[in-house]
FILOTOR-843821 format. One record per residue (C-alpha): residue in one letter; x, y, z. Coordinates in steps of 0.25 Angstrom, whole numbers, padded with zeros to 4 digits, m for minus. Layout:
REM residues N
code=A u=X v=Y w=Z
...
END
This chain:
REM residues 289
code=X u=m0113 v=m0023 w=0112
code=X u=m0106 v=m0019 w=0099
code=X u=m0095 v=m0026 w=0094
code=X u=m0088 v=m0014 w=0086
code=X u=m0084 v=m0003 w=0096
code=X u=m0089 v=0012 w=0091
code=X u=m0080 v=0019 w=0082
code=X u=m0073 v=0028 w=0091
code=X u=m0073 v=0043 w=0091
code=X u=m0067 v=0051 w=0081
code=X u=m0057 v=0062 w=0082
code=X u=m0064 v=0077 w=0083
code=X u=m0048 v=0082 w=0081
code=X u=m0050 v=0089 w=0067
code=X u=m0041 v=0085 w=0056
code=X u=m0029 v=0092 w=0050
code=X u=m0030 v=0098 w=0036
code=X u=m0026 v=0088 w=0026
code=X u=m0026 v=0075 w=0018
code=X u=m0030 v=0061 w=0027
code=X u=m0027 v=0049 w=0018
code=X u=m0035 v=0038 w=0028
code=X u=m0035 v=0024 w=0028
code=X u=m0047 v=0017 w=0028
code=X u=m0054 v=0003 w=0030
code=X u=m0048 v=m0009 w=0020
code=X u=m0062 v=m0017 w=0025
code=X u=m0064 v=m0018 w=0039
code=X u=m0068 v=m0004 w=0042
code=X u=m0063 v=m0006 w=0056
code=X u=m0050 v=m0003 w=0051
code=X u=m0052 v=0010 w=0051
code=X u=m0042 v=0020 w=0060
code=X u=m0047 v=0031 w=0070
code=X u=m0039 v=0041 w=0063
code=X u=m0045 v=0038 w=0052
code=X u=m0056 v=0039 w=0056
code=X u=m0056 v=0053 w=0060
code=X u=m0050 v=0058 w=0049
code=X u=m0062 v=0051 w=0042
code=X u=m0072 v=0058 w=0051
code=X u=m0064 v=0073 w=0051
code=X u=m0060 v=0074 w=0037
code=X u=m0065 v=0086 w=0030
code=X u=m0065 v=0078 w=0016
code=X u=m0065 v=0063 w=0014
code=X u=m0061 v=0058 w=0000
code=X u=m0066 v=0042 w=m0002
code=X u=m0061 v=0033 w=m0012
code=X u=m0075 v=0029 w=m0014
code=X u=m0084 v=0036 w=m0004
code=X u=m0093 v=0026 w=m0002
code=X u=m0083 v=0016 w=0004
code=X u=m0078 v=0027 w=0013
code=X u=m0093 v=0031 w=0015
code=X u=m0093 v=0015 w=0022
code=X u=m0082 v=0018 w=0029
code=X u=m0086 v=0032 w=0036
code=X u=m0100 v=0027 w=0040
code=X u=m0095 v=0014 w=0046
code=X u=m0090 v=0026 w=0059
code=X u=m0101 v=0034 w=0058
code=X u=m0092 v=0043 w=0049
code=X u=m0099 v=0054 w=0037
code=X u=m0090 v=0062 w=0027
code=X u=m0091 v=0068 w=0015
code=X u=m0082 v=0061 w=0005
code=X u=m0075 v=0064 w=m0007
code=X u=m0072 v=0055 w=m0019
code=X u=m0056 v=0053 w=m0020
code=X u=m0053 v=0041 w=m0030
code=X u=m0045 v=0039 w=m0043
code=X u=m0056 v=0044 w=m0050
code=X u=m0059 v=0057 w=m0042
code=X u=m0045 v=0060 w=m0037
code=X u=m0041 v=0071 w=m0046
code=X u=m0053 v=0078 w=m0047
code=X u=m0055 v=0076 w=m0030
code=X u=m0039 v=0082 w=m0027
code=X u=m0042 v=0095 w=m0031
code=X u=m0053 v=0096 w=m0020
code=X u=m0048 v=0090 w=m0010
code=X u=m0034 v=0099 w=m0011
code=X u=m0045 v=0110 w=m0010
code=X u=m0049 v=0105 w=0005
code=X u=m0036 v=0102 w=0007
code=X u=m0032 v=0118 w=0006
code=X u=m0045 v=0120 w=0015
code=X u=m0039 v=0113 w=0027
code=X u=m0047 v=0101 w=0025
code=X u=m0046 v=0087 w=0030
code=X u=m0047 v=0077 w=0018
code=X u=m0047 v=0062 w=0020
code=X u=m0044 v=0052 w=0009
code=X u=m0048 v=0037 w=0010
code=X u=m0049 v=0025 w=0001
code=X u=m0058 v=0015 w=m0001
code=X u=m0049 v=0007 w=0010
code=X u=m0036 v=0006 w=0015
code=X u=m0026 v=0017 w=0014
code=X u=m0029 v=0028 w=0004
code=X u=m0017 v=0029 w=m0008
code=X u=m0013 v=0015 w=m0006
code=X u=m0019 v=0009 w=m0020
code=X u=m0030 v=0023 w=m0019
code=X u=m0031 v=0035 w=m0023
code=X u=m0024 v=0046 w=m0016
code=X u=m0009 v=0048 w=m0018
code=X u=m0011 v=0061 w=m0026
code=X u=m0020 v=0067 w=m0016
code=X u=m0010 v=0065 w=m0006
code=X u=0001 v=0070 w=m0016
code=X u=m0007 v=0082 w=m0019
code=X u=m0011 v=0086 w=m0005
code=X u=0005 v=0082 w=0000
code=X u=0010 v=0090 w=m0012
code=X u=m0001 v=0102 w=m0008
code=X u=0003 v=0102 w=0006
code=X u=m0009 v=0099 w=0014
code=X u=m0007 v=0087 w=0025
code=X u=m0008 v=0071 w=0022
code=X u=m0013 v=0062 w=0034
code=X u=m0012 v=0048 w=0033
code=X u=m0021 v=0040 w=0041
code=X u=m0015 v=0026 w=0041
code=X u=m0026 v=0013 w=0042
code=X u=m0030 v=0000 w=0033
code=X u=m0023 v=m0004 w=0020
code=X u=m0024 v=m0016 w=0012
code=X u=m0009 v=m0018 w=0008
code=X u=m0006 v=m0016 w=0022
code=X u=m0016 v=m0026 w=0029
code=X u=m0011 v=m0036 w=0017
code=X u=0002 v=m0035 w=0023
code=X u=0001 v=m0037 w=0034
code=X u=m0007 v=m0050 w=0032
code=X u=0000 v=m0056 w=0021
code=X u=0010 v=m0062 w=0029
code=X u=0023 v=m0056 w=0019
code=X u=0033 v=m0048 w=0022
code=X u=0031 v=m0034 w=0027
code=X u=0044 v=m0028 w=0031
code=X u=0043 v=m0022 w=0016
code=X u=0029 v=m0022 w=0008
code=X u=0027 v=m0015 w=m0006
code=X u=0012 v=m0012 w=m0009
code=X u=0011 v=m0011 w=m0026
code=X u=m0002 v=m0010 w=m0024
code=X u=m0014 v=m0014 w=m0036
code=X u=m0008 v=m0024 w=m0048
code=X u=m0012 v=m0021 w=m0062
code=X u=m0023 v=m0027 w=m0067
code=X u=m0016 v=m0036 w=m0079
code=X u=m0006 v=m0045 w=m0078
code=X u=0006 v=m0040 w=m0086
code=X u=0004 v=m0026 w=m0078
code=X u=0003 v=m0034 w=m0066
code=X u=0016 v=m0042 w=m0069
code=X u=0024 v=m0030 w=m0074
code=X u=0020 v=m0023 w=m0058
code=X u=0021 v=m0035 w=m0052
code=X u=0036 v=m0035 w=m0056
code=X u=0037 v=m0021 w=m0052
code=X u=0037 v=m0027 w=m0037
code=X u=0045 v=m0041 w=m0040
code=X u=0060 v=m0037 w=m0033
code=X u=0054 v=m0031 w=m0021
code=X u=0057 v=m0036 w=m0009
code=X u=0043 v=m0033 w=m0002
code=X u=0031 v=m0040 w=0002
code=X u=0023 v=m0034 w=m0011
code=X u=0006 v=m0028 w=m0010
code=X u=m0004 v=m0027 w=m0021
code=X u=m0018 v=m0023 w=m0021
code=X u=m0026 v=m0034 w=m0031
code=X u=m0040 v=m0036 w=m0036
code=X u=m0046 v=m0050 w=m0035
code=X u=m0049 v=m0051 w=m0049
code=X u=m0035 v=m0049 w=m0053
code=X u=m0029 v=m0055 w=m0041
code=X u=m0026 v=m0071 w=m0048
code=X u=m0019 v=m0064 w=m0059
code=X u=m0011 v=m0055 w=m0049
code=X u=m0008 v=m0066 w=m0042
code=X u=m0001 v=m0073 w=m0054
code=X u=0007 v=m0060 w=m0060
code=X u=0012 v=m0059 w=m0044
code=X u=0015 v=m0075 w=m0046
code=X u=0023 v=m0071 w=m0059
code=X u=0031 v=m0060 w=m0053
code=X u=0035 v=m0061 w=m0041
code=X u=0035 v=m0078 w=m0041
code=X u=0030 v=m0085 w=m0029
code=X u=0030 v=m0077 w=m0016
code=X u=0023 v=m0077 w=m0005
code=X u=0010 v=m0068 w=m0005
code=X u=m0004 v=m0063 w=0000
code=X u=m0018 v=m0062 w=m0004
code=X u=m0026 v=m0053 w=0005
code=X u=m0038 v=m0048 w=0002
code=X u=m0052 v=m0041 w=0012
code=X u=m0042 v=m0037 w=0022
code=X u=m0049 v=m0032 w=0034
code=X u=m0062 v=m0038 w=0028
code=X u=m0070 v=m0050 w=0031
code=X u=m0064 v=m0060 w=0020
code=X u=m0049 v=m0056 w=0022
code=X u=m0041 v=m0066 w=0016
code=X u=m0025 v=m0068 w=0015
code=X u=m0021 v=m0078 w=0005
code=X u=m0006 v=m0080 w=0006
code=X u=0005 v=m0090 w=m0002
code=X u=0014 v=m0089 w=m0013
code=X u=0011 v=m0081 w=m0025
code=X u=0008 v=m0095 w=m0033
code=X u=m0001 v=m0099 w=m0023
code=X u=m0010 v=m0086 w=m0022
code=X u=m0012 v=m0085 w=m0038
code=X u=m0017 v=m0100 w=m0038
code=X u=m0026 v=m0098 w=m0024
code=X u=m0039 v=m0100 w=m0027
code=X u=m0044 v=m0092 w=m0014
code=X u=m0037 v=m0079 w=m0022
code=X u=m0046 v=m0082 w=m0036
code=X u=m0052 v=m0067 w=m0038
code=X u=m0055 v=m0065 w=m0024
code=X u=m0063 v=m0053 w=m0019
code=X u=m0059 v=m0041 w=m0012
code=X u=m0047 v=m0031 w=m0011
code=X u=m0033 v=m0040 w=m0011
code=X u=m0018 v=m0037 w=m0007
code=X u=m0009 v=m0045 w=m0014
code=X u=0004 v=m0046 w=m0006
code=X u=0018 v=m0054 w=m0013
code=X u=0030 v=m0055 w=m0004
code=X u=0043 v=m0050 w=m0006
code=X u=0053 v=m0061 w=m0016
code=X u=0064 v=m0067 w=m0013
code=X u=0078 v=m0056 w=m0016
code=X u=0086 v=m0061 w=m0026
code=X u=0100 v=m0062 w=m0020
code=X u=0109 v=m0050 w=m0026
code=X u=0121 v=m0053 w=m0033
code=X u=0135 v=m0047 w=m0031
code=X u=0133 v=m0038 w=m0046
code=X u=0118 v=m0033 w=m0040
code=X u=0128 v=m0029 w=m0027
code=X u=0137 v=m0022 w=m0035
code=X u=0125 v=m0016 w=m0044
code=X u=0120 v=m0010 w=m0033
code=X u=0132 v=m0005 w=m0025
code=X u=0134 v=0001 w=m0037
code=X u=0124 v=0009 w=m0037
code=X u=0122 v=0012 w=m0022
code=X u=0136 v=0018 w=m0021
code=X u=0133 v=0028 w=m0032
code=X u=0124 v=0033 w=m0021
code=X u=0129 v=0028 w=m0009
code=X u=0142 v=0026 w=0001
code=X u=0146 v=0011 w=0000
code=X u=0141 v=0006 w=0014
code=X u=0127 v=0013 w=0010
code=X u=0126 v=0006 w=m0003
code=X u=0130 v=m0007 w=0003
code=X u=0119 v=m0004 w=0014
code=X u=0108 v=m0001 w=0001
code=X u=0113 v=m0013 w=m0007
code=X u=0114 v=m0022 w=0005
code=X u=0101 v=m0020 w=0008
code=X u=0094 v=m0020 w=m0006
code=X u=0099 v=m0033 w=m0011
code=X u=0101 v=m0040 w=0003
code=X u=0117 v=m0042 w=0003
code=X u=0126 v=m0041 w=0012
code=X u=0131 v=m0025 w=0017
code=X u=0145 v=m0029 w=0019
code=X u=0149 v=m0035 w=0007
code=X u=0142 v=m0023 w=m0001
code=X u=0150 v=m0013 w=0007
code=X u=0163 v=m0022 w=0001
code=X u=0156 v=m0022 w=m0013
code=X u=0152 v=m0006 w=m0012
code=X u=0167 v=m0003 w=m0009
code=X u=0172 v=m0009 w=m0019
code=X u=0164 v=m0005 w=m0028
code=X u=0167 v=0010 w=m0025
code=X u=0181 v=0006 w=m0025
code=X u=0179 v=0002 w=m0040
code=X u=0173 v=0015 w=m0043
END
């Protein structure tokens, strides 16, 4: 008896005319969706990040298709035909190497072109790294921010890394493993000690989660140029508590847009004070006026 069931049948419903941006595998190819997969098997153009990946991935459920190159090196030249099938009522699918096409991929000024011409964008949802990193980490995840790949030397990386210092999310970066030690230590400089994740294979056979502080991780020996793609996730800082002059700065500015409860609704909520007292404040200060 076989242990994996059959792929299951397909979809013979024709697709609409337009542009499907399709998730795909991140490593275990089971993770692939149904949708996607018929949008796969129906597309009248494919376009591949690297057709030979893709060309795994559609012969893994019996799938052929003729594939057109769509990366950073063959984007400008490639958009021109593809608005071409576009305007002929054509379905075109767009896919990555893995994961969620645009996310850290090429892509975004297709969709922009193909939005700004009109013409339909389908998105069909399914595996991403940043996503399956978050959800294994073990941080926050009411509020995530994904900034996606580092710069490659370390004053860039410090000067991006501080871009992302004050915000009060659980924060995601793609990293090489070669680079990942020295990352490791910018982050440690930056953002101080917090808690934070090491994943890397996810979905695959070695997938590994390495959690601690920020000190920790850039001394581990485990993370020393490991091998693979890697998520690098930082949790949110601590918020420095406001003081009354940062209230009044910001009433300030809120009630030259804003009614006096609304800007102490905004401030209340951005620097984590109490609404009522800022009602008092915002009054007053209108009074001053």
């Amino acid at each position: 008896m076989s242990r994996h069931p059959p792929p299951p049948p397909l979809s013979d419903v024709p697709l609409e005319p337009g542009l499907y941006v399709v998730a795909t595998p991140i490593g275990n190819l089971r993770d692939i969706t149904l949708r996607a997969l018929d949008v796969l098997n129906g597309c009248d153009l494919l376009l591949a990040e690297d057709t030979r990946v893709t060309g795994k991935l559609l012969a893994a459920y019996g799938l052929s298709k003729t594939m057109a190159r769509y990366d950073e090196h063959a984007a400008e030249r490639a958009r021109p035909k593809i608005m071409t099938a576009l305007e002929a009522g054509q379905s075109v699918a767009l896919v990555s190497d893995a994961g969620t096409p645009l996310v850290s991929d090429p892509g975004y000024r297709l969709v922009k072109e193909v939005v700004e011409a009109g013409f339909r964008v389908f998105p069909i949802p399914g595996p991403s790294a940043a996503l399956a990193a978050l959800t294994l980490a073990g941080l926050p995840t009411d509020r995530f921010l994904f900034a996606g790949f580092t710069p490659p030397r370390s004053a860039a990386r410090r000067t991006f890394l501080a871009e992302f210092a004050q915000a009060r999310a659980t924060l995601i970066f793609y990293e090489t493993g070669p680079r990942l030690r020295a990352s490791l230590e910018d982050m440690l400089a930056v953002f101080g000690p917090r808690q934070a994740a090491v994943t890397r294979e996810l979905t695959k056979l070695y997938e590994t989660a390495v959690r601690g502080t920020l000190d920790q991780l850039a001394i581990d020996p485990a993370l020393e140029e490991p091998k693979g793609e890697i998520v690098v996730l930082v949790g949110p800082g601590v918020a420095e508590i406001a003081t009354e002059a940062d209230a009044d700065l910001a009433l300030a500015e809120a009630l030259t847009r804003l009614a006096p409860g609304e800007a102490a609704s905004e401030v209340a909520k951005s620097l984590g004070l109490n609404r009522r007292d800022l009602y008092r404040r915002a009054l007053a200060l209108k009074d001053d006026r």
